[in-house]
C-alpha positions as CSV (number, residue, x, y, z in Angstrom):
1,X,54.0,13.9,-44.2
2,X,57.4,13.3,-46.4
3,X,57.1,11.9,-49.9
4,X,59.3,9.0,-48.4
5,X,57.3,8.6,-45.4
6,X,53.9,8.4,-47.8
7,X,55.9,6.2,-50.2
8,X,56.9,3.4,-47.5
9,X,53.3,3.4,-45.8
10,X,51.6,3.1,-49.2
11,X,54.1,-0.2,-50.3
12,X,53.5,-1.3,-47.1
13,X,49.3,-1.8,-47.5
14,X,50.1,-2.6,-51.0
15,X,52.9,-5.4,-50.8
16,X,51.4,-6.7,-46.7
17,X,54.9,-6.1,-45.1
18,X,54.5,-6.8,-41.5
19,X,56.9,-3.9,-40.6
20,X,53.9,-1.7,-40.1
21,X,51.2,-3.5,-38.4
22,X,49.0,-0.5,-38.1
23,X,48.8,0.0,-41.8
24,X,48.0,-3.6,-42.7
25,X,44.9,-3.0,-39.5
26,X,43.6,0.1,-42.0
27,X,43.9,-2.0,-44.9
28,X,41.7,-4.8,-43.6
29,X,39.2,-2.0,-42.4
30,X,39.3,-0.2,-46.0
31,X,38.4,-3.7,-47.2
32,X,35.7,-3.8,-45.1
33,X,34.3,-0.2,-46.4
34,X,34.9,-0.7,-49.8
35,X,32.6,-3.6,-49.3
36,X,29.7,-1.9,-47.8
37,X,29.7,0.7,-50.2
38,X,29.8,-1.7,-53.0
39,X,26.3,-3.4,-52.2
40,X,24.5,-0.8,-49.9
41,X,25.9,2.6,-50.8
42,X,25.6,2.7,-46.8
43,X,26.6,4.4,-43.9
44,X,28.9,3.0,-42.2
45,X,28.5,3.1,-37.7
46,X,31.8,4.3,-35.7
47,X,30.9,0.9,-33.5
48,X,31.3,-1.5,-36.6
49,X,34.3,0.2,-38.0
50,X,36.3,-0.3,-34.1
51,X,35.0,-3.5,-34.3
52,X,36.7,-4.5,-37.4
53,X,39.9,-3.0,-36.0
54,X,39.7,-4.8,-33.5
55,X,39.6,-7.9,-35.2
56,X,42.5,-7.0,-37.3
57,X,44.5,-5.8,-34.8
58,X,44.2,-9.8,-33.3
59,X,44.9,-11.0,-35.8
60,X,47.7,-9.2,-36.4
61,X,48.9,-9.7,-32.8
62,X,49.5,-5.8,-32.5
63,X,49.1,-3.8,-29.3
64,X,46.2,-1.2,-29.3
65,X,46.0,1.6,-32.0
66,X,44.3,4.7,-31.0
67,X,41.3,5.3,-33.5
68,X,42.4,8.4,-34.9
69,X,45.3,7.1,-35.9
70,X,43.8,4.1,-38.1
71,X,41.4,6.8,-39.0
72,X,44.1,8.9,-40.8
73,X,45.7,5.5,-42.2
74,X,42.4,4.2,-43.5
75,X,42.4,7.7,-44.7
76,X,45.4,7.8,-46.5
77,X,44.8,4.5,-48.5
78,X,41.7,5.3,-49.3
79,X,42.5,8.9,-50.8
80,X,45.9,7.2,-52.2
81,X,44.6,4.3,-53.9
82,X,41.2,5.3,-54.6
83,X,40.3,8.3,-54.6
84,X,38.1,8.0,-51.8
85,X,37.5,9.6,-48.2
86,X,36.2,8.5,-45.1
87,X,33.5,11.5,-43.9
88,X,32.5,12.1,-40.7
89,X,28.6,13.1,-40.6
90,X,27.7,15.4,-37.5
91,X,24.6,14.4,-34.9
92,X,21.0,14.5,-36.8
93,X,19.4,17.6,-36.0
94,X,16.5,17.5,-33.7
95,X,12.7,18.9,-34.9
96,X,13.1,21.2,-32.1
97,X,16.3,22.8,-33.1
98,X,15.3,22.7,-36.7
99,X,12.0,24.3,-36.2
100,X,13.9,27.1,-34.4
101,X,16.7,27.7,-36.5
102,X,14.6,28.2,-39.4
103,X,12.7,31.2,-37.6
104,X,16.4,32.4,-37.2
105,X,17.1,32.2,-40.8
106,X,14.3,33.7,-42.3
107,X,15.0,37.2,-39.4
108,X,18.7,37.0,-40.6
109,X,19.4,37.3,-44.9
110,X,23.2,38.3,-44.0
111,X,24.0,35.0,-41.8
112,X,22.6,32.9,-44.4
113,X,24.6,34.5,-47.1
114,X,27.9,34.2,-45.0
115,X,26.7,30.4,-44.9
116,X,26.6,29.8,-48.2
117,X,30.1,31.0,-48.7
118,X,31.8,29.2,-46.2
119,X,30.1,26.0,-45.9
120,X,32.9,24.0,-47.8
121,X,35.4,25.5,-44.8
122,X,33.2,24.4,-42.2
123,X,32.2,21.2,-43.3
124,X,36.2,20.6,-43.2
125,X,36.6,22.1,-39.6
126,X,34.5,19.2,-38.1
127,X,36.8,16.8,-36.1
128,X,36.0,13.5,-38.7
129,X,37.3,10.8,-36.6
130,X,35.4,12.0,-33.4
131,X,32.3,11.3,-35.3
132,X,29.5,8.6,-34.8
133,X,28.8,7.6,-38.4
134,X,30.6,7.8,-41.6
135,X,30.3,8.0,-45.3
136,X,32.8,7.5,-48.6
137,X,33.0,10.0,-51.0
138,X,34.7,10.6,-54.0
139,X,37.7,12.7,-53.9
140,X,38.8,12.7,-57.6
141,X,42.2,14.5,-58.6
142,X,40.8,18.3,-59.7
143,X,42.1,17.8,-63.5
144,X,39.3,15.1,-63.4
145,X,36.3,17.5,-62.2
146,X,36.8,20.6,-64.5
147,X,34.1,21.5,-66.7
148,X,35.5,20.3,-69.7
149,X,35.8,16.6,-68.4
150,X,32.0,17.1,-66.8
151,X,30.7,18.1,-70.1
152,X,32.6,15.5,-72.0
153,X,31.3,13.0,-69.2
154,X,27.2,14.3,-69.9
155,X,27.8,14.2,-73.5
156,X,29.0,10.9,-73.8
157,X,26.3,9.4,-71.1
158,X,23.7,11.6,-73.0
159,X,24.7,9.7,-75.8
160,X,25.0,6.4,-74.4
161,X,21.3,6.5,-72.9
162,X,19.7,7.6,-76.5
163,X,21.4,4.3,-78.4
164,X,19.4,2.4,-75.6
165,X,16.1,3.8,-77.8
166,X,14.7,2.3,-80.2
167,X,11.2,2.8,-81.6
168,X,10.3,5.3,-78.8
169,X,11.4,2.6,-76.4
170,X,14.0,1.8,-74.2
171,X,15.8,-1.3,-75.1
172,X,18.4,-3.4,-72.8
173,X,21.9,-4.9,-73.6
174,X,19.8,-8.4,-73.1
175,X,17.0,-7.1,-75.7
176,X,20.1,-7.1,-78.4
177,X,21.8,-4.3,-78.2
178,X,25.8,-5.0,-77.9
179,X,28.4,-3.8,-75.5
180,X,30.7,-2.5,-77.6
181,X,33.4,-1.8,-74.8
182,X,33.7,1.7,-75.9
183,X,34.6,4.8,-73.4
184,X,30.4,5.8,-72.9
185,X,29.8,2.5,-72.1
186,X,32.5,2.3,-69.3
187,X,31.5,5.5,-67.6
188,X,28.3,4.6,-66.5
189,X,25.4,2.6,-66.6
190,X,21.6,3.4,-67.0
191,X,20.3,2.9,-64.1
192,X,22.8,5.4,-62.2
193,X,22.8,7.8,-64.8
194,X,18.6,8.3,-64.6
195,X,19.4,7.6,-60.4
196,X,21.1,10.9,-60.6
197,X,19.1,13.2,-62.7
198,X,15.9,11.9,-60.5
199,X,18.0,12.5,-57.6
200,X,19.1,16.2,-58.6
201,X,15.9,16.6,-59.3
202,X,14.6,15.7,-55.7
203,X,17.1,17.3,-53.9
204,X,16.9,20.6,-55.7
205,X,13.1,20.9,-55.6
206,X,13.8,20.2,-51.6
207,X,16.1,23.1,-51.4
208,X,14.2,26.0,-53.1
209,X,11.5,24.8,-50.8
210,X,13.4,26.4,-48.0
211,X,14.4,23.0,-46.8
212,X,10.7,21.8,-45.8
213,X,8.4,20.2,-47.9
214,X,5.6,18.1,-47.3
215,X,5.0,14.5,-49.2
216,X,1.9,15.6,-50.8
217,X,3.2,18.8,-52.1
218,X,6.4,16.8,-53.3
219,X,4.3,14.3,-55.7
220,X,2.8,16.6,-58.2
221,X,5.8,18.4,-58.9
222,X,7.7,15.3,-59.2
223,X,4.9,14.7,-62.1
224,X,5.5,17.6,-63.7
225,X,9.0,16.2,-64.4
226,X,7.1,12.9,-66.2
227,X,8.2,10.9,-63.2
228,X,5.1,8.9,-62.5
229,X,4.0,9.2,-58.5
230,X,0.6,6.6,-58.7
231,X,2.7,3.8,-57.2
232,X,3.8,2.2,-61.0
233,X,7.5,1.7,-61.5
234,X,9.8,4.3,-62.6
235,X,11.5,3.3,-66.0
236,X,14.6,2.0,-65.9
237,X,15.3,2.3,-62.1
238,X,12.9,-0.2,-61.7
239,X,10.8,0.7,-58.6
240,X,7.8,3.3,-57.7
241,X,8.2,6.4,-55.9
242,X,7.8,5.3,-52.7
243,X,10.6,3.0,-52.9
244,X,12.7,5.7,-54.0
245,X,12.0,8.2,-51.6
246,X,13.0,5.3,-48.9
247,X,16.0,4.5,-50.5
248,X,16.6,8.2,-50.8
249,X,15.9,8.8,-46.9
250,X,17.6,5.5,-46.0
251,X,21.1,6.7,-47.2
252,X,20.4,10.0,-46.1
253,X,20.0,12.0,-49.2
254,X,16.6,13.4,-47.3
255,X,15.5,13.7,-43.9
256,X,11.9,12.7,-43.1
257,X,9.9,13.9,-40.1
258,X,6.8,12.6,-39.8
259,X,3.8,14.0,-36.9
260,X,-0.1,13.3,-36.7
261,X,-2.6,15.7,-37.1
262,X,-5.7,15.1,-35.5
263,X,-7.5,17.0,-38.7
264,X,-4.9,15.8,-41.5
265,X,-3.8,12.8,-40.2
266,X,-0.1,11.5,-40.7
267,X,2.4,14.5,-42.3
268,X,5.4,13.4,-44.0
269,X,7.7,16.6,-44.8
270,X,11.3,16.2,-46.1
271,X,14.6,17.9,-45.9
272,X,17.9,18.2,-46.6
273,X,20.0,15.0,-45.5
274,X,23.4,14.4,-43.8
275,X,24.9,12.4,-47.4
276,X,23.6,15.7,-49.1
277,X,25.4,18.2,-47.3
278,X,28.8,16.6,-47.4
279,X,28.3,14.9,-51.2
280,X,26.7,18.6,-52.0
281,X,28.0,21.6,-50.8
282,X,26.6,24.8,-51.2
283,X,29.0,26.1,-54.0
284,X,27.7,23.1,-55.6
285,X,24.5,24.3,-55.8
286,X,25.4,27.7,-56.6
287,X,26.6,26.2,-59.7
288,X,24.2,23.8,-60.8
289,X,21.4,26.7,-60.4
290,X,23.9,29.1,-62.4
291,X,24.1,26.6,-65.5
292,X,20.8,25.6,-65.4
293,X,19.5,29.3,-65.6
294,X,22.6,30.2,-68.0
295,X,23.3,33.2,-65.5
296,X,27.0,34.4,-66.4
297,X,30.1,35.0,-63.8
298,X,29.3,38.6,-63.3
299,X,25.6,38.0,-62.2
300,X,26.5,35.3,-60.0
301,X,26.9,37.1,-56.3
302,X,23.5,38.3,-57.2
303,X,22.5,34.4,-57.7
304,X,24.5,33.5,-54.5
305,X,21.8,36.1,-52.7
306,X,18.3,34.8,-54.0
307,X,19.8,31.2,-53.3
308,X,20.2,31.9,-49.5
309,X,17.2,33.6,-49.1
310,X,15.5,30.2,-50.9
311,X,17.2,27.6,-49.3
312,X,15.9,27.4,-45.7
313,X,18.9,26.0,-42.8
314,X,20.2,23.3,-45.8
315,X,23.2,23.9,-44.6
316,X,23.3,24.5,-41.2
């Protein structure tokens, strides 16, 4: 696409021209997601989204628009204006399919490995608009995600969350403590910053678990991290364990199977979710592990190794 072509469709959304009809359909659909994500953080049903074409495309009294073309133009607004993109999520994988793929895995080190490498290339191979269900994710320019910016961004949201203590406790802005406007207090809030680090926290002890790991075996080591698991709220996220977890499965961050046993009774074991995978990617992970270990460069393909053979079909 021209500069002058991406020029005219982006004043078009932005000014409401009617000269292109199919752009001003996308905006009112980008509306629609930027909305969901706002209050539910959700995923967001192929059915809904044709259905709010729909009723944009009456109301703008425009002849039909093939979905993959509002698909790119929802696209294109969405990555030009906000930084965003509209993700395609492929078909939940079945017990079956799971159960069997694993046994695959663990009789097959070199496939995993090849895995690891190329996820990012096959997560972008999957045909997005053909897809049933959809998320947004962040597409930030790349000057905005180097290391620099990422350690600038901890430090100051380190530093935000300790003036929140006083005494030993931790105080909110209503308890007295001002808003002083400055750049920590922009970046983030509380809430999302502890969201994270007990999500990261989750997520990776699910992953070195080979991608399989029962509730009860979940719990203590969540404990071990001081984040209480006898039903009382976490701090500051305001809500127990339980809640999290169903939040957690809810938007897909983990998968949760559950069976009976006739000697055990009801199983609950948890895996890598859809959100995960795409938000996620396996370099991702290669990198956390590497800066949380302080393993350097030259010692990573070794790191890139132990990680497949640890990390079950995450990321198939």
């Amino acid at each position: 696409m021209s500069d002058d072509s991406s020029n005219s469709r982006s004043n078009s959304f932005l000014v409401g021209l009617p000269g292109d009809k199919s752009m001003v359909v996308a905006g009112q659909a980008v509306r629609f997601i930027l909305s969901s994500i706002e209050s539910q953080n959700t995923i967001i049903s192929r059915a809904k989204l044709v259905s709010i074409l729909g009723d944009a495309r009456k109301e703008q009294n425009c002849s039909r628009i093939p979905f993959s073309k509002s698909f790119e133009e929802i696209n294109f607004i969405l990555q030009d204006t906000y930084g965003m993109r509209l993700y395609g999520l492929p078909n939940k994988k079945s017990n079956n399919s799971t159960s069997t793929q694993n046994n695959k895995n663990n009789n097959d080190q070199k496939k995993n490995i090849n895995l690891v490498e190329n996820t990012i290339n096959e997560s972008n191979s999957i045909e997005h608009s053909k897809c049933n269900q959809f998320i947004v994710l962040d597409e930030l320019s790349e000057t905005s995600k180097t290391p620099k910016f990422q350690e600038l961004l901890m430090t100051q949201t380190q530093d935000m969350y300790e003036e929140s203590i006083i005494n030993g406790e931790y105080v909110t802005e209503d308890m007295g403590i001002e808003n002083d406007g400055t750049f920590e207090t922009s970046l983030s809030n509380d809430k999302d910053v502890v969201f994270k680090g007990v999500l990261t926290i989750i997520l990776s002890i699910v992953f070195y678990s080979k991608n399989t790991l029962l509730h009860n075996e979940l719990l203590p080591l969540l404990e071990r991290f001081g984040i209480p698991v006898d039903g009382t709220q976490i701090p500051i996220l305001d809500c127990n364990i339980d809640d999290l977890l169903k939040t957690l499965e809810r938007r897909e961050y983990l998968a949760k199977t559950v069976e009976n046993s006739s000697t055990e009774g009801e199983l609950i074991t948890y895996s890598i979710g859809r959100r995960t995978r795409a938000e996620f990617p396996a370099d991702a992970l290669i990198r956390l592990t590497q800066q949380v270990l302080d393993i350097e460069d030259t010692e990573a393909s070794q790191l890139r190794d132990e990680i497949s053979n640890s990390i079950g079909d995450a990321y198939l």
